[in-house]
C-alpha positions as CSV (number, residue, x, y, z in Angstrom):
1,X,68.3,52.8,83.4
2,X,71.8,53.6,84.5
3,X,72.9,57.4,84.9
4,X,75.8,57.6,82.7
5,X,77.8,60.7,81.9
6,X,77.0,63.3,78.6
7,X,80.4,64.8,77.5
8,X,79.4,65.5,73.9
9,X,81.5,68.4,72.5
10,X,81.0,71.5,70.6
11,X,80.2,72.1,67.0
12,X,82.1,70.5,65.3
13,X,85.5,73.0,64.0
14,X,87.7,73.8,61.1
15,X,90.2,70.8,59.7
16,X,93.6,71.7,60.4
17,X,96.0,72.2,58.1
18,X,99.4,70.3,58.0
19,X,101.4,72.0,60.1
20,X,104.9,73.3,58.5
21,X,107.9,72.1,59.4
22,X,111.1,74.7,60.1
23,X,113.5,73.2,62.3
24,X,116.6,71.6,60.8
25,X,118.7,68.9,61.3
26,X,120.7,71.0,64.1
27,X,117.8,71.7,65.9
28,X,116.4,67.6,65.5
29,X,120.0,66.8,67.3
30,X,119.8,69.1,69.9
31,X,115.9,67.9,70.8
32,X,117.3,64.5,70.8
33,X,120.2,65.7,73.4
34,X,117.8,67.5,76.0
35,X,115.2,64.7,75.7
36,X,118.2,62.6,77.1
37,X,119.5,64.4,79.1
38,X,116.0,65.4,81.0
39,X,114.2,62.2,80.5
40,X,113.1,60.9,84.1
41,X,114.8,64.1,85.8
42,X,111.4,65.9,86.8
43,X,108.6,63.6,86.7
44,X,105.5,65.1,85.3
45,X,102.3,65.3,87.7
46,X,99.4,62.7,86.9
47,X,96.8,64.3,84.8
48,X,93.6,62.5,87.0
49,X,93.1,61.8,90.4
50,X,94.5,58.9,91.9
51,X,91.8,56.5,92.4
52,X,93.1,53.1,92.9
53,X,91.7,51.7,90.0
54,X,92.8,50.8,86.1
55,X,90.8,52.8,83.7
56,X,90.4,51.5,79.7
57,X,88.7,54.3,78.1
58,X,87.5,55.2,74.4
59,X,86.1,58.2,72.9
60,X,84.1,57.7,69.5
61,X,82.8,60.9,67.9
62,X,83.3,62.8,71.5
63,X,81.1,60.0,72.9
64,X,83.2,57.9,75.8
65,X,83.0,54.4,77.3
66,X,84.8,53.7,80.8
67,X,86.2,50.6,82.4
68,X,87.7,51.2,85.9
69,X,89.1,48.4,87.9
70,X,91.6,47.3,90.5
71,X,94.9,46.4,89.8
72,X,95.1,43.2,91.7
73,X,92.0,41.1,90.9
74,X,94.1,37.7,89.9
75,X,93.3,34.7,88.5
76,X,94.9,32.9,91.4
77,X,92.4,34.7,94.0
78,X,89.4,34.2,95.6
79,X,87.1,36.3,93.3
80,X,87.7,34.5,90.6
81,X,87.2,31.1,92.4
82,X,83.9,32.6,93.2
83,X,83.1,33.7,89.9
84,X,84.0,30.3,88.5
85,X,81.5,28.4,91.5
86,X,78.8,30.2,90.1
87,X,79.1,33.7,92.3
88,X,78.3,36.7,91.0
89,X,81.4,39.1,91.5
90,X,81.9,43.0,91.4
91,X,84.8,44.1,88.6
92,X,85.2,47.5,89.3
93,X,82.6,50.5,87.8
94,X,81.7,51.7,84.5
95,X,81.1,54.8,83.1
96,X,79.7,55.7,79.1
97,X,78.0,58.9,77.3
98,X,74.4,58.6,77.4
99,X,74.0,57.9,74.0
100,X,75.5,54.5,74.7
101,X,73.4,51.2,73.8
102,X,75.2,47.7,75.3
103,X,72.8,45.3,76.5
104,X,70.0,46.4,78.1
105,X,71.8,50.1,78.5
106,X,70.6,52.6,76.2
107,X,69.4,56.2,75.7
108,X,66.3,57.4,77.7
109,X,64.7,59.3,75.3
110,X,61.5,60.3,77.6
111,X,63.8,61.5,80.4
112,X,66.0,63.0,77.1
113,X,63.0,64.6,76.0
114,X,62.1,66.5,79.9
115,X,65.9,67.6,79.8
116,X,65.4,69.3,76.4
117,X,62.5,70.9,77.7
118,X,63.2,72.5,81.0
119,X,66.5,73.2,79.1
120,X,64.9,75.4,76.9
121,X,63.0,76.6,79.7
122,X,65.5,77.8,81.6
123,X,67.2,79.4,78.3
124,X,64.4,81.2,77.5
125,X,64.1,82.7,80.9
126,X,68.1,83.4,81.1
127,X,67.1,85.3,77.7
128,X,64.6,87.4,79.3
129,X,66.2,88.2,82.3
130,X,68.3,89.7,79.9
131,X,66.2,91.7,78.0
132,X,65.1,93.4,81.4
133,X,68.5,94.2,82.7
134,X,69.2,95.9,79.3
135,X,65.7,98.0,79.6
136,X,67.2,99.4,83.6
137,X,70.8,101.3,82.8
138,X,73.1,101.2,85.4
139,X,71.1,97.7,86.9
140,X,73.2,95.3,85.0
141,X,76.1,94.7,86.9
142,X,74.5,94.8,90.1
143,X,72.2,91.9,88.8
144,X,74.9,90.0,87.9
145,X,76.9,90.5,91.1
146,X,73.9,89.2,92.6
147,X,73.5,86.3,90.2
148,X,77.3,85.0,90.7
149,X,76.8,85.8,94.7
150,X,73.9,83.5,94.6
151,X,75.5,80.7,92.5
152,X,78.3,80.5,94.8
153,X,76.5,80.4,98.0
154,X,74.0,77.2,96.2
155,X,75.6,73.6,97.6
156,X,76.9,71.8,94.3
157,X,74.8,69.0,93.5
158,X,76.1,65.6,95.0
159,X,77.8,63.3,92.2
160,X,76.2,60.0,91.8
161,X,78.3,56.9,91.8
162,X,79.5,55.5,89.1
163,X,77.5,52.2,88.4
164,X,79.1,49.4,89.0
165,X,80.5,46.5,86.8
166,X,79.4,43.2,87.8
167,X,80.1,39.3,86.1
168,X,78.1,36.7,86.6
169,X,77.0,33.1,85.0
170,X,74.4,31.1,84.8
171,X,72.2,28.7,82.9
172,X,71.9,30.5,80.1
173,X,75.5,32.0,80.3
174,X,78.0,34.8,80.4
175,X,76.2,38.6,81.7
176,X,77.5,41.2,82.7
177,X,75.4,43.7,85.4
178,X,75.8,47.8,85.1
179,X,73.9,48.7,88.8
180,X,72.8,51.6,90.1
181,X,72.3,52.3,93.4
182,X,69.3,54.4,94.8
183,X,69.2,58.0,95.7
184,X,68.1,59.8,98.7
185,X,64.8,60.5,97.3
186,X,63.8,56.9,97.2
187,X,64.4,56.4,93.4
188,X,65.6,52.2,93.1
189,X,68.5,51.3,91.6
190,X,68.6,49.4,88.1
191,X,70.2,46.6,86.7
192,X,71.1,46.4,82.7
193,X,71.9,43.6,81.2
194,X,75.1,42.8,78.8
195,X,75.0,38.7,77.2
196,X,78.4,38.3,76.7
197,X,80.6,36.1,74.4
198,X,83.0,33.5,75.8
199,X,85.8,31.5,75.1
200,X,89.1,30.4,76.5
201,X,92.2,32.1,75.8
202,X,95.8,32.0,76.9
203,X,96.1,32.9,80.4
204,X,95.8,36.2,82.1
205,X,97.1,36.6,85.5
206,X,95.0,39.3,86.7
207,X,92.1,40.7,85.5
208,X,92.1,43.4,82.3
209,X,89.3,45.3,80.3
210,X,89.8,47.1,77.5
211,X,87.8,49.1,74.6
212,X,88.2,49.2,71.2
213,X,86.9,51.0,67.8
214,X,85.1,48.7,65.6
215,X,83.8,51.6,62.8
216,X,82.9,55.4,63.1
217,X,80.6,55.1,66.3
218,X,80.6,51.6,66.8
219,X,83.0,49.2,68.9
220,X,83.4,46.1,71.5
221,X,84.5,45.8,75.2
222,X,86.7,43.3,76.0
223,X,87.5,41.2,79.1
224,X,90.1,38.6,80.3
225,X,90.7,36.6,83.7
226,X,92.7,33.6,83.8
227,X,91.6,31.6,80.8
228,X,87.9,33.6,80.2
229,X,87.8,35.9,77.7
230,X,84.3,37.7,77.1
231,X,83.2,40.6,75.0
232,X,80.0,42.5,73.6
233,X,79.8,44.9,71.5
234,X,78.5,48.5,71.6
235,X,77.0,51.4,69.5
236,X,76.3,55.4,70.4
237,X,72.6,56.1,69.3
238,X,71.6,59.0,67.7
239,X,70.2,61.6,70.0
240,X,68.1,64.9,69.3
241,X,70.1,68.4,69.6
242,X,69.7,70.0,72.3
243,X,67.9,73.6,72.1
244,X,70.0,76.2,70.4
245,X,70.7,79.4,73.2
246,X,69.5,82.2,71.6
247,X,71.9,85.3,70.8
248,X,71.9,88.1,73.2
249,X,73.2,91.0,72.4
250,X,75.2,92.5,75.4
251,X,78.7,92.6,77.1
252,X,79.4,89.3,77.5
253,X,81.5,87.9,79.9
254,X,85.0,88.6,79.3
255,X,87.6,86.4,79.0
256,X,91.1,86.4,80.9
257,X,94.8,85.0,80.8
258,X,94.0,83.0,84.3
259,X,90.9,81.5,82.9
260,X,91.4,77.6,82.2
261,X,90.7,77.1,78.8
262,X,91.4,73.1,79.0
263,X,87.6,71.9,78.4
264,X,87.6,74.3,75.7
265,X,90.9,72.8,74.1
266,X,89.7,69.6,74.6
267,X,86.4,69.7,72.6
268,X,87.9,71.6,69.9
269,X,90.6,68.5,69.6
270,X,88.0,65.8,70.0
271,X,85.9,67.2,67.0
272,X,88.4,65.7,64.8
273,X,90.1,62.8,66.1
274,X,89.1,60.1,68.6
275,X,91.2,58.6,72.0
276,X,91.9,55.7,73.1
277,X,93.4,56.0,77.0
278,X,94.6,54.4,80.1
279,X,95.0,55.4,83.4
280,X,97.1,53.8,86.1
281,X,95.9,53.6,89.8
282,X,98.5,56.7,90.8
283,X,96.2,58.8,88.5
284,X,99.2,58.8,85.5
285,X,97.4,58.8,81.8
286,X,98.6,57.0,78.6
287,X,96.6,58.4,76.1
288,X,96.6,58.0,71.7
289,X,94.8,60.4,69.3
290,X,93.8,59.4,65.8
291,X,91.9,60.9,63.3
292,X,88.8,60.1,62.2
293,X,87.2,58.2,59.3
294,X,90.3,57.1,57.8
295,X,88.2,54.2,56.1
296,X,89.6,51.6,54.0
297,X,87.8,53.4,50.6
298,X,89.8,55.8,51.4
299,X,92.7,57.3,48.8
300,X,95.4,56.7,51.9
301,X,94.8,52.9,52.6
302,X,96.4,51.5,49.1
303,X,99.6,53.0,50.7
304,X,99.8,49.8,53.1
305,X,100.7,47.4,49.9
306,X,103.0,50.1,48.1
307,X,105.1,50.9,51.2
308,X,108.8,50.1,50.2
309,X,110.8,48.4,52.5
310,X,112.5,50.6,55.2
311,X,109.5,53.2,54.5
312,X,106.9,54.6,57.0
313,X,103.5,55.0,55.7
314,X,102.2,58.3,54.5
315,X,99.0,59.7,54.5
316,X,97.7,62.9,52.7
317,X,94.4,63.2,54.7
318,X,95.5,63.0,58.3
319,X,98.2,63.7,60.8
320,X,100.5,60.8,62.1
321,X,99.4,59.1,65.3
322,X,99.7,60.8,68.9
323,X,101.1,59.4,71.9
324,X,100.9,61.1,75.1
325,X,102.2,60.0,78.5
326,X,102.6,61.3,82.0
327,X,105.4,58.2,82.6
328,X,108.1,56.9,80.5
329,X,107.6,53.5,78.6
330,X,109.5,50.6,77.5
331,X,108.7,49.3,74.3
332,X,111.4,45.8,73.9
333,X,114.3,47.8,74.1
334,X,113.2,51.0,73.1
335,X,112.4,53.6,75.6
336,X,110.1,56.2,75.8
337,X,110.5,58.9,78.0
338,X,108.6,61.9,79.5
339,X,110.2,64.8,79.4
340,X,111.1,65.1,75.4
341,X,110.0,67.8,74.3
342,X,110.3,70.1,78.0
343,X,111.4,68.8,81.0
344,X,108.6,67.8,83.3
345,X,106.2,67.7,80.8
346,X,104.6,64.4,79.7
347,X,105.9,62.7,77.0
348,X,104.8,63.4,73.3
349,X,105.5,61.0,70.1
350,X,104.3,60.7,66.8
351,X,103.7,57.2,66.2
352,X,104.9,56.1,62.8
353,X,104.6,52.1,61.1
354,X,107.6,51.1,59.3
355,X,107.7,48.8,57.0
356,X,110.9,46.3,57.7
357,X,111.5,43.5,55.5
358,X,108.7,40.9,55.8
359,X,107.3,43.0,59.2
360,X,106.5,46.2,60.6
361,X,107.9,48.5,63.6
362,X,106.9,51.5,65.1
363,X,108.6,54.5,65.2
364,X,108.7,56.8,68.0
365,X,109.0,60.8,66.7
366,X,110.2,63.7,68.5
367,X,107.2,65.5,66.3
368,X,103.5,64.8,67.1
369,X,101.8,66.9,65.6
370,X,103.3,66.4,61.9
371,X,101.0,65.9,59.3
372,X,100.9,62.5,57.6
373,X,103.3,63.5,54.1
374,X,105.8,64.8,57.2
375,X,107.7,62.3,58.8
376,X,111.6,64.1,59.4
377,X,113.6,60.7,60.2
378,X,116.3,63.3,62.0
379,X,113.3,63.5,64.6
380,X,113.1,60.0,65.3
381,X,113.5,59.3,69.2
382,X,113.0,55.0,69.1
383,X,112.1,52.1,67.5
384,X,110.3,48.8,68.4
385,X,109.2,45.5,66.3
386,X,105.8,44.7,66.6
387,X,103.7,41.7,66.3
388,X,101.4,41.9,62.7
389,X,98.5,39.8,62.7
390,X,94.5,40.0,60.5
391,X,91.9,40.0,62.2
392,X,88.0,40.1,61.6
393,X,86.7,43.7,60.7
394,X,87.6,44.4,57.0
395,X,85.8,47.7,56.8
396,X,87.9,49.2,60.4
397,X,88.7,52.8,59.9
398,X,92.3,53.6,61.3
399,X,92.3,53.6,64.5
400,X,94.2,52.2,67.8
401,X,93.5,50.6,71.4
402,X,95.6,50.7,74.4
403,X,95.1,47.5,76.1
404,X,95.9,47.2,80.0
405,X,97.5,44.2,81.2
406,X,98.3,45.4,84.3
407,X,99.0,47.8,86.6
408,X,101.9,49.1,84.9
409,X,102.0,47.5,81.2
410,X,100.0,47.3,78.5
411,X,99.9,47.4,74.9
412,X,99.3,49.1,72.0
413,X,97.4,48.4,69.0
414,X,96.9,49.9,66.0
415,X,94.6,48.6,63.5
416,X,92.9,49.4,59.7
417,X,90.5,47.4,58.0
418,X,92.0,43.7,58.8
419,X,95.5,44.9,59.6
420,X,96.5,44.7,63.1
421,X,100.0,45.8,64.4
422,X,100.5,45.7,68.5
423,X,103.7,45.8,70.8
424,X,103.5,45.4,74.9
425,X,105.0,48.2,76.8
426,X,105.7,48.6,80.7
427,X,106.1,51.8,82.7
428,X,109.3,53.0,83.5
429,X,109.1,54.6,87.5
430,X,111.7,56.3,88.7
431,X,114.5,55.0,91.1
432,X,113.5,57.6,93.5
């Protein structure tokens, strides 16, 4: 059974309320003018670590899947020679929220079950540690002086590695492997299992993964090499809660200006909407939110078919779609810089569809955090035509996928029920 990482959030908060908007035209022209005239002039700093690799990443219900994988893996090389001869060969490594079933992956509820308990353990003794510092005035602060002295002096746990992503063929088919190496304890490594589905596609030069929504806590990984293309799909199981931490009456901790609140932020965010994301080898991040359960029953989808010409689709139950990015981004001819709403900050877009004539295009807004009755045209920053198709999966909530295709390009998708709109992109780097 592979170790795989829990990231679950919070309870879950409050639905926002459409924000209001108060700036006026003179205001829209003026954030137009410093977005140009700052765009590219201080480049924002990655958001992750540089690693080397190309992550694909989805988060369903707070509940992530990861893809990493080099950059250069081509269908002209000597990997995927071997791979075709009937060699196993090592794609990159793989990460997913332990409520994850692909394959032979999936929750261990017995090992679940031990957490829970010495979890509960160690909150009921936290609870009466306490109790006891309460009953000794004067004693409280000193034992928590000795507490924190203590935790910082204990060596942080070494990380495991991330299992690693392996394709191989044989009689029977298309696998792929999710290993685990063994620990310093002696425990064995493991090997799940993942059938895939194959067939032959147009070519891809190098070697891409990507992750994408199928339905509320459902979806499919998809990869391409040359002319293979193989996928499986994937579910998050349910799991039992974990024990509630009983109320304490007390002081508290308290909380100040310097503390990072970022973990915090991002729980609270990922409670009601869902991210699909991308990270380059240099550490940048591409990353869309949407909200969730936006199904097809809902009031919002009939608006596809009644959207006049020229008009972007509304919605009365969710906010428009987010794009962030730590590097400006070429759609066609449109471009998408950092920098548009501060200067060295990453870039931030709504994402609008447009209905043009017998097509569609996206719309890039200076506002992305407007509700979905809010679109102010005066805020639009660009525009790009995008390629429509229907695919399979008539009951898709809204939703979107950020597809690498290399290094530095990919492309977006945005999809509900069988509608499917997607435009390529490529990362704009700076001269310097």
């Amino acid at each position: 059974m592979a170790t795989i990482v829990d990231n679950h959030p919070a309870n879950p908060g409050r639905r926002a309320l459409p924000s209001m908007r108060v700036a006026p035209l003179a205001v829209a022209c003026g954030l137009t003018a410093l977005a140009g005239a700052h765009a590219g002039a201080q480049t924002p700093p990655p958001t992750e670590e540089a690693d080397g690799l190309v992550h694909a990443s989805l988060v369903l219900e707070g509940q992530e899947i990861d893809v990493a994988f080099p950059p250069d893996l081509a269908a002209t090389g000597p990997a995927y020679a071997e791979l075709l001869a009937g060699t196993a060969v090592r794609l990159g490594s793989f990460q997913g929220h332990r409520a994850l079933r692909i394959g032979t992956l999936e929750a261990d509820l017995e090992a679940l079950a031990a957490e829970r308990v010495a979890a509960a353990a160690r909150v009921a003794a936290e609870a009466r540690q306490a109790a006891a510092r309460r009953e000794e005035p004067g004693e409280d602060e000193t034992a928590e002086q000795s507490d924190e002295a203590a935790a910082d002096a204990a060596p942080e746990p070494a990380e495991p590695p991330d299992p690693e992503l392996w394709i191989a063929r044989d009689a029977e088919g298309w696998r792929l492997e999710i290993r685990t190496t063994g620990d310093a304890e002696g425990d064995g490594g493991t090997v799940d299992v993942v059938p895939l589905h194959h067939t032959e596609t147009a070519a891809s030069p190098v070697f891409t993964a990507s992750v994408h929504a199928t339905a509320a806590e459902t979806g499919r990984l998809e990869l391409r090499w040359g002319r293979q293309a193989w996928s499986s799909d994937f579910r998050f199981d349910e799991l039992p809660p974990p024990p509630r931490r009983p109320r304490v009456s007390g002081r508290g901790t308290p909380r100040e200006a310097a503390d990072d609140n970022t973990r915090i932020s991002r729980n609270n965010m990922l409670n009601e909407r869902n991210e699909t994301a991308m990270v380059l080898p240099d550490g940048a991040r591409i990353s869309m939110l949407y909200w969730k359960d936006i199904d097809v029953e809902d009031e919002d989808y009939p608006t596809l078919a009644e959207t006049p010409d020229g008009a972007v689709v509304e919605m009365i139950r969710a906010p428009v779609l987010r794009l962030k990015s730590d590097v400006s981004l070429r759609f066609g001819d449109a471009d998408v810089p950092t920098g548009n709403l501060a200067p060295g900050f990453a870039g931030a877009y709504g994402v609008w569809l447009r209905r043009a004539g017998a097509g569609w295009r996206f719309v890039f807004n200076h506002e992305p955090d407007s509700w979905g009755t809010q679109h102010d045209p005066d805020f639009d920053a660009a525009e790009t035509p995008v390629d429509y198709s229907r695919a399979a999966g008539s009951f898709r909530p809204l939703g979107a996928t950020l597809v690498p295709t290399g290094d530095d390009r990919g492309r977006l998708v945005v999809h509900w029920g069988p509608h499917e709109w997607a435009a390529d992109f490529t990362v704009v780097r700076d001269a310097t």
